[in-house]
N, C-alpha and C positions, 0 to 999 in steps of 0.2 A: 591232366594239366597241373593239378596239384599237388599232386605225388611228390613229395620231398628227394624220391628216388632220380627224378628229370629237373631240380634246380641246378643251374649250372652248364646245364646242358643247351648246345646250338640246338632250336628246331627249326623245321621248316612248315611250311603253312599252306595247300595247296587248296586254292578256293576255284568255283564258279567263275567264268568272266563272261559277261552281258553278251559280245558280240563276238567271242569266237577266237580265231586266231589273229595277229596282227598281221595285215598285208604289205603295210607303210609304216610311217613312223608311228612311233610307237604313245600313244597318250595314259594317261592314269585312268586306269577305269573304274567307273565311280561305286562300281562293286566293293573294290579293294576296301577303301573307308567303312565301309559299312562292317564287312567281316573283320578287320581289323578292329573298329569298337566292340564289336558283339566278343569277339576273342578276350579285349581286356576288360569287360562287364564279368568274367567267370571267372578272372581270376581272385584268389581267397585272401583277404587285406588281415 
């Protein structure tokens, strides 16, 4: 993720979701947030 080689570059991010698939509408699942900080904790300042 640091790799100066992938600045620039679209990624996608494909995590865990708590309950599976959606059946109905669609809500934020509270996974997201969590791998989403832990994602911007690694990146190199």
């Amino acid at each position: 993720m640091n790799d100066r080689r992938f600045s620039g570059l679209p990624m996608l991010l494909e995590t865990p979701k708590a309950a599976g698939k959606a059946t109905g509408t669609i809500e934020v699942d509270p996974l997201d947030d969590k791998n989403l900080n832990t994602l911007r904790s690694l990146i190199a300042r």
